[in-house]
Structure formats: structure tokens, C-alpha cells
C-alpha positions in Angstrom: 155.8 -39.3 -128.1 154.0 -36.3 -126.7 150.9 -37.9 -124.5 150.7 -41.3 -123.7 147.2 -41.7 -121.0 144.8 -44.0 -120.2 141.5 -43.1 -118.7 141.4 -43.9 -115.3 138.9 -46.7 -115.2 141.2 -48.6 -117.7 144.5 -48.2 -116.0 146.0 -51.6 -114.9 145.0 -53.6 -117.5 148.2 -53.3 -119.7 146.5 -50.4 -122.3 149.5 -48.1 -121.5 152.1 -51.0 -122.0 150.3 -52.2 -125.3 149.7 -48.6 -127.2 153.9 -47.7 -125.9 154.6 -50.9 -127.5 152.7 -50.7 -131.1 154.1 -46.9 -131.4 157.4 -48.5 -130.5 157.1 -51.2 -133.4 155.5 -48.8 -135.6 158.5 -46.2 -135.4 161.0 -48.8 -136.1 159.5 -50.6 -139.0 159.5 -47.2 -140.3 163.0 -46.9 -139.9 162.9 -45.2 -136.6 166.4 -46.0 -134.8 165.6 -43.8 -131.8 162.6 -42.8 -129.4 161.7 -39.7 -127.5 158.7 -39.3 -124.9 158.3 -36.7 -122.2 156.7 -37.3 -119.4 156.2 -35.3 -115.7 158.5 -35.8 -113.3 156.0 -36.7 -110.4 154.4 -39.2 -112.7 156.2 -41.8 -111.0 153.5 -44.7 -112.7 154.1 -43.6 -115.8 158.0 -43.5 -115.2 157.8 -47.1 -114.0 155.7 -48.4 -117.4 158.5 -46.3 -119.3 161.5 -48.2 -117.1 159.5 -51.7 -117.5 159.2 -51.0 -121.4 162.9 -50.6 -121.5 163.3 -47.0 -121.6 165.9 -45.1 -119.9 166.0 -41.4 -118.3 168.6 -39.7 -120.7 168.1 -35.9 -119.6 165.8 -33.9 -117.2 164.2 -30.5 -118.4 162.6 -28.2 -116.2 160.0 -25.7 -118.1 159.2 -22.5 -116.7 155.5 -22.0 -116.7 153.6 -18.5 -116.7 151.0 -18.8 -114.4 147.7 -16.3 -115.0 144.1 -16.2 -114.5 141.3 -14.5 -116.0 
């Protein structure tokens, strides 16, 4: 899973929880035996849903990011 968000106004409701869970169902009656999701480490809400869901930490990447303007 790439993006996972919820507009602001909708947060709190369970939206998160519920679309994590129907992708979750989805890849496994598909035959999916594993699940992959990346997420920011200072998203520390999202991190908690992820936890609550059953999810685990298995590895931290840091990216390096180029930073320009116009």
C-alpha cells in the first residue's frame, strides 16, 4: 500500500481503519500471504491505526530527498 489518507474533516470516524481493512481482505482473498505499507515516520496516528490493525514495524528506511526550488 502506497497512500492510505483521509481528509481531515473525516478523520476519527473509523474511514482509515475500514479502507486498511477491505484492502487487507481483498489482498488475501486474492491469495496475498503478505502486506507492505509505508508510511512517515512522524506520522505517529497513522502508525497507531497500523499497530491497532495488527501490523508490525518490520524495517525503517530513511530516503534521501533533493531539495530545489524554482
Amino acid at each position: 500500500i502506497q497512500n492510505l489518507g483521509v481528509i481531515p474533516q473525516f478523520r476519527n470516524l473509523g474511514l482509515g481503519a475500514n479502507l486498511l481493512y477491505r484492502a487487507m481482505v481483498g489482498f488475501r482473498d486474492a491469495g496475498c500471504s503478505r502486506l507492505s505499507l509505508e508510511v512517515t515516520a512522524h506520522n505517529e496516528s497513522a502508525i497507531r491505526l497500523y499497530e491497532k490493525m495488527g501490523l508490525s514495524i518490520q524495517r525503517v528506511v530513511f530516503k534521501v530527498a533533493d531539495l530545489w526550488t524554482i
